[in-house]
C-alpha positions in Angstrom: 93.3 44.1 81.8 92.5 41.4 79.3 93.1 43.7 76.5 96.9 44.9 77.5 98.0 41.8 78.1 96.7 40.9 74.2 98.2 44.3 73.0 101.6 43.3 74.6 101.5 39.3 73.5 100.7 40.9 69.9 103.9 43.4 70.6 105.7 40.2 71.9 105.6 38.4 68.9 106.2 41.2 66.6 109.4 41.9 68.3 110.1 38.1 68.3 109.1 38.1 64.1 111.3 41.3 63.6 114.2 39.7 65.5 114.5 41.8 68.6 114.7 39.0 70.9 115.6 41.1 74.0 112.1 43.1 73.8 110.2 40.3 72.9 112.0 38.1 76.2 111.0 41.1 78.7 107.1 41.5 77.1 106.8 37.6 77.7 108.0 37.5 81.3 105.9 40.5 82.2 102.8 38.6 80.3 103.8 35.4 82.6 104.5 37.6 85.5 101.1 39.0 85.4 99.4 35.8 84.7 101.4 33.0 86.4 98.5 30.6 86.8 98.7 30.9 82.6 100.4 27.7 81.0 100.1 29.7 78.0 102.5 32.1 78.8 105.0 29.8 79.9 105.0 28.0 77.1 105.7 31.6 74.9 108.0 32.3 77.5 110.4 29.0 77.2 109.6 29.4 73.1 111.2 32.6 73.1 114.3 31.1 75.4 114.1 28.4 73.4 115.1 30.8 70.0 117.3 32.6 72.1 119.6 30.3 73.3 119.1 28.3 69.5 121.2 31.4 67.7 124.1 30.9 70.6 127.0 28.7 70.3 126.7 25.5 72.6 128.7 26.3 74.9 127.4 29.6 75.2 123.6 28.2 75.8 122.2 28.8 79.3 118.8 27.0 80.1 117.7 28.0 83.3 115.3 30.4 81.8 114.1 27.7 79.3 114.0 24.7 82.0 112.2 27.1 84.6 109.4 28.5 82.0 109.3 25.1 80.8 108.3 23.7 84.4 106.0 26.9 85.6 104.0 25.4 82.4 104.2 21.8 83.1 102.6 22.7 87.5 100.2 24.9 85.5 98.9 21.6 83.6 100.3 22.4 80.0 99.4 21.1 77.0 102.0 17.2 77.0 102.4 17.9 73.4 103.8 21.5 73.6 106.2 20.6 76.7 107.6 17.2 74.7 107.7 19.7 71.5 109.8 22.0 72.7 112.1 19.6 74.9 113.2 17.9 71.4 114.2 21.2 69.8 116.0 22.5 73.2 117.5 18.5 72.7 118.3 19.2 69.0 120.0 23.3 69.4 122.2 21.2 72.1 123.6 19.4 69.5 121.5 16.2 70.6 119.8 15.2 67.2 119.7 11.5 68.0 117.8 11.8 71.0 115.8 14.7 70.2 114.5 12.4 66.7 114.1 9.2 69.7 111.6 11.8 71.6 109.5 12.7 68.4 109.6 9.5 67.0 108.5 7.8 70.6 105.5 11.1 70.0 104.8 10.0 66.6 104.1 6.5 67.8 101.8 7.9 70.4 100.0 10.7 68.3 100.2 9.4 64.6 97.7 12.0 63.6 99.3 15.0 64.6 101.1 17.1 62.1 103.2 19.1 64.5 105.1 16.2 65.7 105.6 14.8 61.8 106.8 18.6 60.8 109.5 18.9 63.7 109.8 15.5 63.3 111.0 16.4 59.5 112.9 19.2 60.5 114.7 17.4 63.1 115.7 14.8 60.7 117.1 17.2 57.5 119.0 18.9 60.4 120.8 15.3 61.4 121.6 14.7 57.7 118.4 12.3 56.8 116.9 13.6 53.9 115.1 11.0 53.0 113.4 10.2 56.7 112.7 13.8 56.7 110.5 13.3 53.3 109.2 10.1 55.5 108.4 12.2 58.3 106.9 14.9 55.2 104.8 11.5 53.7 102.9 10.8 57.2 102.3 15.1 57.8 100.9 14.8 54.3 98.6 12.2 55.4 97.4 13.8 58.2 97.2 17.6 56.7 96.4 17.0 53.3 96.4 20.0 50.8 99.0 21.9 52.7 100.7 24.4 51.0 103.6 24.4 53.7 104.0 20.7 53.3 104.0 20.9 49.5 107.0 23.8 50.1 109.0 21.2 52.8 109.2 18.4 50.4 110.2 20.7 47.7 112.6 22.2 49.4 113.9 18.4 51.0 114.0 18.0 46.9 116.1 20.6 46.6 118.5 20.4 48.6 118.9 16.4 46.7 119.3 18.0 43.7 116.4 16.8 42.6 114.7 19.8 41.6 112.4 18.5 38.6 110.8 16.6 41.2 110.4 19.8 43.1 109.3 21.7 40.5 106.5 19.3 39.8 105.1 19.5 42.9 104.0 23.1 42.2 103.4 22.6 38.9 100.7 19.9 39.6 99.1 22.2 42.3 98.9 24.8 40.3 97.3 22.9 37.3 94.7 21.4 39.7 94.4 25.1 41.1 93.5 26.1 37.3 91.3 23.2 36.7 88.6 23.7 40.0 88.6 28.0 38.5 88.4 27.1 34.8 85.0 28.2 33.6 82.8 25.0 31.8 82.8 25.7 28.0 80.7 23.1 26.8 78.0 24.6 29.4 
């Protein structure tokens, strides 16, 4: 029924959050079992593999699960975005930065105005050693998902880890002084 199989997605993805991989993998292939026609759930299910195999050594990493889930999505007309997504991180836990940042960038170039390709984009580029086209990759998410609290925290952690934590610092600071502002009652009212 409808409701169990959203009463075991929401189990899914606590297990996933709390680390228990192992549960979370066999609630997600149930899910996609039950629902094969689902894109959806192929897409959670290659996510999950996706983490999985991430935490294991490169030689240790084993795909099939990944590839398969990631192809039951793709005949089941899956969202292009999702599928390209998680190809460049299965390309960047391989050890393939380059190409995995070619993929995004060749996604960027397509889809300029979505922020999930600038954030992995971001991510995929502190991870190869570019901080500062990771804060380039942070400028364009900015100016597509303005006001973002989890952009604001990227770039100051990108800061960070330049040792340039003043300019970090700042960035909260003027949020949080604009915050103040928009609350602070008129006095001359």
């Amino acid at each position: 029924t409808p409701n169990q199989l959203q009463w075991r997605k929401e189990l899914a993805a606590a297990a996933a959050q709390a680390g228990d991989l192992t549960t979370a993998q066999r609630l997600y292939e149930q899910m996609a079992s039950v629902t094969p026609n689902s894109a959806a759930s192929w897409l959670e299910v290659a996510a999950l593999e996706l983490q999985i195999q991430s935490r294991l050594d490169a030689s240790a990493q084993r795909w099939n699960a990944f590839d398969g889930a990631l192809a039951k999505a793709a005949g089941q007309s899956a969202n292009p975005l999702a599928i390209e997504l998680l190809t460049a991180q299965r390309l960047a836990a391989e050890g393939h930065l380059d190409k995995a940042q070619t993929r995004l960038e060749s996604v960027a170039e397509k889809l300029p105005k979505e922020p999930r390709v600038w954030r992995a984009l971001a991510i995929i580029r502190q991870q190869a050693g570019d901080p500062e086209g990771a804060l380039a990759a942070i400028d364009k998410l900015q100016i597509v998902q303005p006001n973002s609290l989890e952009t604001d925290a990227m770039r100051a952690s990108l800061l960070m880890e330049q040792s340039r934590a003043d300019e970090a610092l700042q960035i909260f600071s003027d949020k949080f002084a604009a915050a103040s502002a928009e609350k602070a009652p008129d006095i001359g009212a």
